[in-house]
C-alpha positions as CSV (number, residue, x, y, z in Angstrom):
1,X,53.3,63.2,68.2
2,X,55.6,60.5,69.8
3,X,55.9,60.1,73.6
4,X,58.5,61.3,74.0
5,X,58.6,64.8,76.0
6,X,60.2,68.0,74.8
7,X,63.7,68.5,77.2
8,X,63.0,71.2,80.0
9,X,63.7,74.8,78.4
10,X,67.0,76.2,80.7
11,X,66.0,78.0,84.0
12,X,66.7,81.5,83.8
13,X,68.9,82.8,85.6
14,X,68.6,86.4,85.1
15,X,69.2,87.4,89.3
16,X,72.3,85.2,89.7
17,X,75.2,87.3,89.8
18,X,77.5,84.7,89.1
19,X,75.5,83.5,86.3
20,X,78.2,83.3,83.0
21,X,81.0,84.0,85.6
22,X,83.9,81.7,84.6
23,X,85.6,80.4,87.5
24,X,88.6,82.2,86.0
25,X,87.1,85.8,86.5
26,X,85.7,85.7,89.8
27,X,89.3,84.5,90.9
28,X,91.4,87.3,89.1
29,X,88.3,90.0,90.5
30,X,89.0,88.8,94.0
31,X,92.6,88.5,93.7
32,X,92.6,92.6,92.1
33,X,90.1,93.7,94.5
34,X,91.7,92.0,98.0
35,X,95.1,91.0,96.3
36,X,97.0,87.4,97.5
37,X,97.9,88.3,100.8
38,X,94.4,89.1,101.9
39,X,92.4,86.7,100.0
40,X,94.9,83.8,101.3
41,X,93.8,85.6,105.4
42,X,90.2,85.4,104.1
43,X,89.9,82.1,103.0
44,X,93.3,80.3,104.3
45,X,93.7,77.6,101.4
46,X,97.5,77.3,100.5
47,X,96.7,78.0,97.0
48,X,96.3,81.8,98.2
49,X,99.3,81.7,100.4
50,X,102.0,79.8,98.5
51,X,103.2,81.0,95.4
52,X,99.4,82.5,94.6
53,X,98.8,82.4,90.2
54,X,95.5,82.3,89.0
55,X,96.2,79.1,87.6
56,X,96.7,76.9,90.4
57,X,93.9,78.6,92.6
58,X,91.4,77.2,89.5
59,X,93.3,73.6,89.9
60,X,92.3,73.5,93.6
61,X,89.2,75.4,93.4
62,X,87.6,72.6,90.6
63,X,88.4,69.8,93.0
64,X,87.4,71.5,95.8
65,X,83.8,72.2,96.7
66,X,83.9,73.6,100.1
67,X,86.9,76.0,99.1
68,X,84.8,76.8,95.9
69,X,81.8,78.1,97.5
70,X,83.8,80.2,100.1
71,X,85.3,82.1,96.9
72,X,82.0,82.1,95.2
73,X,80.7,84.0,98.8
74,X,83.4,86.4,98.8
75,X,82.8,87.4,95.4
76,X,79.6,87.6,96.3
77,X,80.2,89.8,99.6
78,X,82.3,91.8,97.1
79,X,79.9,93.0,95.0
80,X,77.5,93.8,97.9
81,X,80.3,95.8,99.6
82,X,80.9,97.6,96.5
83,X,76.9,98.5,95.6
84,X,77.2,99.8,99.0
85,X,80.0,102.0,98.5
86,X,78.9,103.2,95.0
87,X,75.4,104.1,97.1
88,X,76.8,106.4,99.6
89,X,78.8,108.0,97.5
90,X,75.6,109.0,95.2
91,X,73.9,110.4,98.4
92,X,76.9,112.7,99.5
């Protein structure tokens, strides 16, 4: 055997929901969930609030860190709100 080591196996990420999310899908789910008006009040980036597409959100979002995590929490927030909703309804 040489020296040199193995590479690291990839961490599993089985409990990340956003694990094999495109960028792309967790910005259209927001956008049909909350549509542009109220994404754009939720997180106040003009990409939201000016002429919203798909398209130009993922421009900003890839060069923007700060903005990208607050869409990556709301999708996030999202699904929690939704497990919630699906919950109560099963108990009524």
């Amino acid at each position: 055997m040489s020296d040199i080591e193995k590479p690291a196996e990839p961490t599993k990420q089985a409990r990340n929901p956003l694990h094999g999310l495109t960028l792309e899908a967790i910005v259209t789910a927001l956008a049909d969930h909350y549509g542009w008006e109220e994404l754009g009040q939720r997180i106040p980036v003009r990409c939201f609030n000016v002429d919203p597409s798909v398209g130009s959100s993922l421009r900003f979002l890839r060069k923007t860190p700060w903005a990208r995590e607050k869409v990556e929490g709301l999708y996030l927030f999202m699904l929690r709100e939704e497990r919630r909703a699906g919950g109560a309804r099963g108990r009524t």
